[in-house]
C-alpha atoms as one frame of an Amber mdcrd trajectory, in Angstrom:
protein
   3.827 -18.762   3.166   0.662 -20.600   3.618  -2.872 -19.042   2.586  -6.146
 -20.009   3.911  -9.274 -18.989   2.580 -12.279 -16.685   3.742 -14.699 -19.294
   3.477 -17.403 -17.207   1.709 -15.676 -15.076  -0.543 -13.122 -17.293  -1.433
 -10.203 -14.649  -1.028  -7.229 -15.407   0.306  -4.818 -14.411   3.100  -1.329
 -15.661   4.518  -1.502 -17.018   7.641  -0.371 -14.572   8.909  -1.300 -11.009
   7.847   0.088  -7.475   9.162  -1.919  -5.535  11.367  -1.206  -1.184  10.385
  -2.191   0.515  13.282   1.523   1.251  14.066   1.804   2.755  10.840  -0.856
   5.580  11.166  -1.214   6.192  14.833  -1.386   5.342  18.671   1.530   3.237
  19.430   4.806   6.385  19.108   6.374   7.655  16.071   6.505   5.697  12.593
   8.113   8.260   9.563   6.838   7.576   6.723  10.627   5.957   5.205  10.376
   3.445   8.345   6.199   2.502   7.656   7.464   1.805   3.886  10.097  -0.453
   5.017   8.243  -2.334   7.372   5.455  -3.130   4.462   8.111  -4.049   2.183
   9.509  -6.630   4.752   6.197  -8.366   5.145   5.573  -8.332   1.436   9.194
 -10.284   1.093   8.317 -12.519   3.469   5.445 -14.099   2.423   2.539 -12.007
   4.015  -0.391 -11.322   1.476  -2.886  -9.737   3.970  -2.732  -6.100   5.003
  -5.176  -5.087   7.713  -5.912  -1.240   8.066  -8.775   1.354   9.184 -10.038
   4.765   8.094  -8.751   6.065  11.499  -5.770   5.227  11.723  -3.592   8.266
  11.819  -7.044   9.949  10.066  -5.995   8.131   6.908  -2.303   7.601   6.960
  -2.106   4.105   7.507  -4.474   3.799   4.325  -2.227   6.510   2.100   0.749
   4.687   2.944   0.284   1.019   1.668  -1.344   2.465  -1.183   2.344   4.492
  -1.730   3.324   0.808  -1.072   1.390  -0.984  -3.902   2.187   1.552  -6.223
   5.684   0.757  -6.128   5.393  -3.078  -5.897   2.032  -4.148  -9.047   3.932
  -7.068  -8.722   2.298  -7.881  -5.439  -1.006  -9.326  -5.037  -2.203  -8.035
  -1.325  -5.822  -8.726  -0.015  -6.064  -5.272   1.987  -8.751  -4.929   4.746
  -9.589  -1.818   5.795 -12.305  -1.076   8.760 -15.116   1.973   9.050 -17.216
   3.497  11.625 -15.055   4.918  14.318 -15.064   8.645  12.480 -18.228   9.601
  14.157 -20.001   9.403  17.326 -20.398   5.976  18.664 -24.230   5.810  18.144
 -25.935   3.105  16.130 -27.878   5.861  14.284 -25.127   6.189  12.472 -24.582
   3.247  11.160 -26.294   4.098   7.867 -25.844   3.895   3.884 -25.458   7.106
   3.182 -22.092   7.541   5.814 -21.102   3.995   4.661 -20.854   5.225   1.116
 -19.208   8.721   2.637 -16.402   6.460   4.420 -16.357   3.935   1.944 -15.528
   6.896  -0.857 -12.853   8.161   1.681 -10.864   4.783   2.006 -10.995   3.759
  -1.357  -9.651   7.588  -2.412  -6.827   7.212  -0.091  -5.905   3.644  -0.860
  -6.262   4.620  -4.451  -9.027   2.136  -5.598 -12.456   1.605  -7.440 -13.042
  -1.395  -4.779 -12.331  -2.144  -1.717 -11.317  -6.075  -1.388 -12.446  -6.531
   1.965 -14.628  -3.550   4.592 -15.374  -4.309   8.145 -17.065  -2.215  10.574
 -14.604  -1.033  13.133 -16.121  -2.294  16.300 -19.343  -0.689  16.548 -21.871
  -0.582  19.719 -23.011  -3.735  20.051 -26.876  -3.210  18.345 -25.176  -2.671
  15.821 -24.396  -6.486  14.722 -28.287  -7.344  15.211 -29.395  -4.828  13.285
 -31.021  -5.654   9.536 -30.710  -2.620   7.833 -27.191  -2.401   8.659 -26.362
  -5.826   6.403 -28.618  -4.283   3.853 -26.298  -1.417   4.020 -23.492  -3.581
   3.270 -25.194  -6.041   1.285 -26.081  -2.757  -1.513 -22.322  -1.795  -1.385
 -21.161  -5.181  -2.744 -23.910  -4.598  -4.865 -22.636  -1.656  -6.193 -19.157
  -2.962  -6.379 -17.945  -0.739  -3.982 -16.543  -3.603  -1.683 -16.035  -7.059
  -3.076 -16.639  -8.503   0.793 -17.486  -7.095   4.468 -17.213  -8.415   7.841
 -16.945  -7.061  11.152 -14.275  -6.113  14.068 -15.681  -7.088  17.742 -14.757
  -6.648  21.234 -16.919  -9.366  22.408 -17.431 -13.088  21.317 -21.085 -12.507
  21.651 -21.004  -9.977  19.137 -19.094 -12.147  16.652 -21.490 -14.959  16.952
 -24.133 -12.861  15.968 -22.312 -11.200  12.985 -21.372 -15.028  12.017 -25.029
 -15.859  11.787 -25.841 -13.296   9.420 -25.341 -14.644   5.524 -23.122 -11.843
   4.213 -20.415 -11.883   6.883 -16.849 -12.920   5.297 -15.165 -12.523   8.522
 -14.901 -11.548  11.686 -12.035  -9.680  13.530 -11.722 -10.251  17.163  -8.803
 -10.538  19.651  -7.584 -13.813  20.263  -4.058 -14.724  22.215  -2.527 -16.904
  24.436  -3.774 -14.001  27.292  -7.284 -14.036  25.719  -8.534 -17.682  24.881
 -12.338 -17.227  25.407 -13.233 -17.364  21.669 -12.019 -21.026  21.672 -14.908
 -22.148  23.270 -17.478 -20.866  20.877 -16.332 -18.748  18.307 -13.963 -20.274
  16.413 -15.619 -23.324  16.218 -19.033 -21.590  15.174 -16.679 -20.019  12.522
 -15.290 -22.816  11.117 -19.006 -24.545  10.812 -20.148 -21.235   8.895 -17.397
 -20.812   6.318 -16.734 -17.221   8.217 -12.957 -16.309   8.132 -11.274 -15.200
  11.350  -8.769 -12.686  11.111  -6.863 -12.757  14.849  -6.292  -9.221  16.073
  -4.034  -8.260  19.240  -2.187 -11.567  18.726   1.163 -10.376  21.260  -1.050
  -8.935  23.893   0.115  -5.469  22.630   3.545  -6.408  23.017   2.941  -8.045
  26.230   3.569 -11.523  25.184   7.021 -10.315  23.256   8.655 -10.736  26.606
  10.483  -7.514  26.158   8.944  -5.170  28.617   8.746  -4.747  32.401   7.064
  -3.009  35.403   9.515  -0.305  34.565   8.442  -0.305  31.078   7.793   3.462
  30.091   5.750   4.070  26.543   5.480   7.184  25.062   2.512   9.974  25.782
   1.179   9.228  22.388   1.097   5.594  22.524  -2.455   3.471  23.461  -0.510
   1.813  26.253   0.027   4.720  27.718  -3.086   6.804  27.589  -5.288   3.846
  27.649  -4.379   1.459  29.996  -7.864   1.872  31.925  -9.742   2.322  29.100
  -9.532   6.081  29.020 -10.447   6.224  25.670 -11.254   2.694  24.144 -12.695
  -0.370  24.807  -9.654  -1.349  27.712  -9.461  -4.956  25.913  -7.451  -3.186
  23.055  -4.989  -2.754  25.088  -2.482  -5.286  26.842  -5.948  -7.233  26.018
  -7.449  -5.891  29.240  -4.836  -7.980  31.588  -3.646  -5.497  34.777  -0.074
  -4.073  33.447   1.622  -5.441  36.150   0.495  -9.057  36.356   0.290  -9.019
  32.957   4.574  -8.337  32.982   4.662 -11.365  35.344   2.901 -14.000  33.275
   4.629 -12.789  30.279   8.076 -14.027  31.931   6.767 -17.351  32.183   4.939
 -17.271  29.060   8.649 -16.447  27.441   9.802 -19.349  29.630   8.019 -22.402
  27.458   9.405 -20.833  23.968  10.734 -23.959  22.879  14.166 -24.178  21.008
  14.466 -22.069  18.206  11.273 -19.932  19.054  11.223 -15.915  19.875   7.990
 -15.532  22.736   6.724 -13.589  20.047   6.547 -16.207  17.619   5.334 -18.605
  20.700   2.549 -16.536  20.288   1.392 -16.821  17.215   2.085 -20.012  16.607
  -0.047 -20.953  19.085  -2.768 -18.761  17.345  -1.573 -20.441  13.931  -2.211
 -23.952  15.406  -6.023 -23.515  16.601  -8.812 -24.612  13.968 -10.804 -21.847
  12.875  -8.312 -19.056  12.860  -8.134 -17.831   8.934  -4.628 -15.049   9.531
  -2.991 -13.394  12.734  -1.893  -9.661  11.955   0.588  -8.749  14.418   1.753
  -5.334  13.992   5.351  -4.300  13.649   7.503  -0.850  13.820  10.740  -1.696
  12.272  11.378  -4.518   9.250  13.257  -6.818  11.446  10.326  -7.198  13.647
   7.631  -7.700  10.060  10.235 -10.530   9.109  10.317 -12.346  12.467   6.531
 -12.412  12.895   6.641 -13.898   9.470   9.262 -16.669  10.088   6.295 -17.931
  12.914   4.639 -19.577   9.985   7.050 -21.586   9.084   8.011 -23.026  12.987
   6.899 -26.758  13.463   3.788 -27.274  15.360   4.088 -26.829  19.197   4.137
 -29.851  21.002   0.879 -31.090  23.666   3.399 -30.523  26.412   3.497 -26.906
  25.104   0.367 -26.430  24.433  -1.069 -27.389  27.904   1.719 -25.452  29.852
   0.269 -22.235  28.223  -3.529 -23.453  28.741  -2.135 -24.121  32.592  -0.822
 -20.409  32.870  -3.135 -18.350  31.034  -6.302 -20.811  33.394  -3.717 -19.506
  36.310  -2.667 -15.987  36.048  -5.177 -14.745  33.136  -8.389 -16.362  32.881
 -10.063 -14.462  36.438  -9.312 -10.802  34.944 -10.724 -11.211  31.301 -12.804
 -14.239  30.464 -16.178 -12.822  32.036 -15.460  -9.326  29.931 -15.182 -10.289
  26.430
């Protein structure tokens, strides 16, 4: 598979990645037999980019690719974890001495004297404007703690201001065919900056998979369940903040202009693929067979102009109303 690099720290990462939130927590039940699989499936299928946090399932996501990479030295994996959601959402603490606290916890549990890449996990937004926090970071690279850092946003404003700041490697931010706002400035201010962009939400949570209806039921314990209004995190996490219900609708007729050959899924993130700027997409998956088929999408031609404006027409129809003035 393809790599592209994080312009300023020169790392590496398939194009496209996979995302472990499954794997620890939030979306139903993942054993541990069935996370192990689905790691091993991206690993033989090209993907070199594992994308985790500290919270995920308190930890679990973390334990378990390090079980993972254990098993498989022969792998070389650029794993990103994320920190900062363990406490109170306050920008007091957003401090060295709880960095180094959660930075000792993730690189215990995935077994390692440095972390390759650390972003903060979506922080309030004074947060990204603030200097001593990129001191912060800046002294754990300095330390060798964390070879890179970057930040996860909710809101392109927030990643343009984490791209103007030196030390930023990358920036994680929701991007999909349901959420094209970062086009406009983002991934073009990326691109000029050498910051990578690492494409999070990439199916809409599953929205643009085509599988699931108004009838759709999820499980107690999954996100798109508990927080479809944004019970208990930012609402753009989930179904990227697009109503449920019109949300299904657009989805059939997103599934509709999968040309030949093409899953919707893999519509999806080829269309992310295609756009200039974008560094790796990290889908997430809960079984093997879905790891591989997100996989195969980087290897699918290029969609055609007739493609790409059909989803440009929908999304400006159905979509753009609900979630461009949000994020």
């Amino acid at each position: 598979m393809d790599e592209r690099t994080f312009g300023r720290s020169g790392q590496q990462a398939s194009v496209v990645g996979l995302g472990t939130w499954q794997l620890g927590a939030d979306w139903g039940d993942v054993d541990d037999k069935e996370a192990l699989s689905v790691l091993e499936a991206a690993a033989e299928s090209g993907v070199t980019f594992f994308d985790t946090a500290d919270v995920y399932g308190d930890g679990r996501s973390e334990q378990t690719i390090a079980t993972f990479l254990r098993s498989r030295p022969d792998l070389h994996v650029l794993v990103a974890t994320k920190m900062g959601r363990r406490v109170d959402q306050i920008p007091e603490n957003y401090v060295l001495d709880n960095f180094r606290a959660w930075n000792d916890r993730s690189r215990r549990n995935l077994g390692v004297d440095r972390l390759d890449l650390v972003q903060l996990h979506c922080p309030p937004t004074p947060v990204y404007s603030t200097d001593a926090v990129y001191d912060a970071l800046d002294t754990l690279v300095e330390e060798e703690r964390v070879a890179a850092y970057g930040v996860s946003v909710e809101t392109c404003e927030e990643a343009l201001t984490a791209i103007a700041r030196p030390g930023v490697a990358s920036v994680q931010i929701i991007f999909n065919a349901f959420r094209m706002k970062p086009l406009k400035q983002v991934l073009p201010a990326a691109r000029a900056a050498g910051v990578g962009i690492i494409v999070r939400v990439p199916l809409a949570s599953g929205l643009l998979s085509g599988k699931y209806t108004k009838d759709t039921v999820f499980p107690e314990n999954d996100h798109r369940t508990y927080n479809r209004h944004g019970e208990s995190f930012d609402v753009g996490e989930t179904f990227s903040g697009v109503d449920y219900a019109t949300g299904v609708e657009a989805a059939a007729e997103f599934s509709a202009l999968a040309p030949e050959g093409y899953t919707p899924a893999q519509l999806a993130l080829r269309w992310i693929i295609q756009q200039p700027g974008v560094t790796t997409v990290i889908p997430g998956a809960r079984n093997p067979e879905q790891a591989r088929a997100n996989a195969a999408a980087a290897a699918l031609p290029d969609l055609s102009e007739e493609t790409l404006t059909a989803i440009r027409d929908l999304y400006d129809g159905r979509i753009k109303d609900q979630v461009e003035n949000r994020w």
